[in-house]
N, C-alpha and C positions, 0 to 999 in steps of 0.2 A: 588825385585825378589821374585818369590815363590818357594820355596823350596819343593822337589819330595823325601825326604830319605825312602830310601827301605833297610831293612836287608834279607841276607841270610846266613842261620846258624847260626844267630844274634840278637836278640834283639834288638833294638834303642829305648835303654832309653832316657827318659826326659833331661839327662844329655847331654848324645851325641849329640843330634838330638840338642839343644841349642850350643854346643861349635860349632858342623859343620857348623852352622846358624851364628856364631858369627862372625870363622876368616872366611868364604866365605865373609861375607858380607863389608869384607874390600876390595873387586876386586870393589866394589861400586865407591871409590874414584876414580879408570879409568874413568870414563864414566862420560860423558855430564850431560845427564839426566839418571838416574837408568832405564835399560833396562827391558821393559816387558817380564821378559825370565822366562820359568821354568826350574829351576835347577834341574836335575836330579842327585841325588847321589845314589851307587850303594855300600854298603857298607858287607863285605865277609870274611870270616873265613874258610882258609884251614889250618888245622892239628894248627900251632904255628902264622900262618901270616895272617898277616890283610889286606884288598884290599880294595881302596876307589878306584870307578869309578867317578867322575865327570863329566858333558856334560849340557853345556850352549848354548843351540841353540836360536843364535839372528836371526833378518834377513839377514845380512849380512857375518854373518861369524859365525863360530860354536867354540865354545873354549871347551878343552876337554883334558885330564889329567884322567892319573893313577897310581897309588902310593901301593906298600907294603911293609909292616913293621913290625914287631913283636908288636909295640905297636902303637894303633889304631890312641892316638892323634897326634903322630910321625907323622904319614901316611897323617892326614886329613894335620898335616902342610907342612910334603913337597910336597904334591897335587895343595897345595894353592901357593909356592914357583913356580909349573911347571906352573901352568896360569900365575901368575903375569908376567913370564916370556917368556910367548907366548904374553900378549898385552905388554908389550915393545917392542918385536921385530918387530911385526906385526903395529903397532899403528901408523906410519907415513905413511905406506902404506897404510893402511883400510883409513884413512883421506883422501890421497891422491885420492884416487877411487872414494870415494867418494862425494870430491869438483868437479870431474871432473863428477862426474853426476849432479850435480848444486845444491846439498845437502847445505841449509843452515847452518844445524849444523852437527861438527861430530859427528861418535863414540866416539871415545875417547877424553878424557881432557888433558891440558895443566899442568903439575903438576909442582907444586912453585918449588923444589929441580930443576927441568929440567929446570926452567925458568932462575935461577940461574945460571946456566954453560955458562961460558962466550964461552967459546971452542966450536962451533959447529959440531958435528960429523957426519959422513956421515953416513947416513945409508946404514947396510951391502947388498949387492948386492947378491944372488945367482947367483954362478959361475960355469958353465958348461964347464965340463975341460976335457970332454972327450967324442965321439958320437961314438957308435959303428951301422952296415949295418950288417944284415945279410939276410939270407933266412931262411924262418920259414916252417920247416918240415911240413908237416903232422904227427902225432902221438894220442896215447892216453894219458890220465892221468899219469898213473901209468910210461910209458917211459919219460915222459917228468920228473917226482921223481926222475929216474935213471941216467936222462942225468947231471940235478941238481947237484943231491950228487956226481956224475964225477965230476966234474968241479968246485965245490966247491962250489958255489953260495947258497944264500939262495931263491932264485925265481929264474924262469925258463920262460918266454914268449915262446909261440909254437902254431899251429894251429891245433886245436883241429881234426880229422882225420872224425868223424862221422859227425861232426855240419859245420867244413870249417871255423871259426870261431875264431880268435886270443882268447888267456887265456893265463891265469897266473896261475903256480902252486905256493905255497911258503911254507918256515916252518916258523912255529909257534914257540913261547914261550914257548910252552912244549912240543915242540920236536915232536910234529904231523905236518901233512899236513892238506894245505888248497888250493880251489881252486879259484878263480875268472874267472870267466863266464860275457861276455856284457847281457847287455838285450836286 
């Protein structure tokens, strides 16, 4: 894998840029053959906290983790915690997709500890436990915020009044708004 680290408001010394290269490069033992991906890390300093972005775009799937912490190497390691934990969950599936496209090999590997378990576990199902029907107003942006923060939700689906056009309003992590528009 080739590594992309970018600082902002940050330096990436010799030091970091080698420890981020270090634990990432333990997501290695997942995978068949080492994926030709470029790793893009995105690494940030606001006021006391430190933010590692992460984004591994394969061809078949994108793995992608964000982490902050007061202290950086803290950060890089539970970044590396949230993927290792996105290809476990994922990993029987992407296989799965996969064989049924007639893929000789997969993504992901077989690892000795799992080969071990005599137990077979089922893999977790996404469970749809509840479908709501409605009628999609017409409105603008800013009414569909208001209907939002009514109702408590953090997104709002609505048909946008000018374009005719289903969106999404939602809030954000710092408490702003954002909007999603189709192409």
């Amino acid at each position: 894998m080739m590594y992309n680290i970018r600082g902002e408001n940050i330096e990436v010394t010799p030091a970091i840029r080698e420890y981020v290269e270090k634990k990432l490069g333990k997501l290695e033992r997942y995978f068949d053959e080492t994926p030709t991906a470029d790793v893009n890390v995105n690494l940030k300093v606001y006021n006391n906290d430190q933010k590692i972005e992460v984004t591994i775009p394969m061809n078949d799937l994108v793995l992608r983790a964000e982490e902050t912490h007061s202290d950086l190497y803290a950060a890089v390691d539970l970044v590396l915690d949230k993927l290792e934990r996105q290809i476990r969950k994922h990993k029987t599936k992407v296989n799965r997709k996969m064989r049924e496209k007639g893929a000789e090999k997969y993504l992901f590997a077989a690892l000795e500890s799992e080969a071990n378990i005599a137990v077979a576990t089922e893999e977790d199902e996404l469970e749809l436990v509840r479908t709501k029907r409605f009628n999609l107003k017409p409105m603008d942006s800013e009414e569909a915020i208001l209907q939002m923060n009514m109702l408590g939700h953090s997104f709002f689906v609505f048909t946008n009044a000018e374009t005719n056009i289903t969106n999404v309003v939602y809030r954000r992590k710092d408490g702003r708004y954002g909007l999603i528009e189709p192409n």
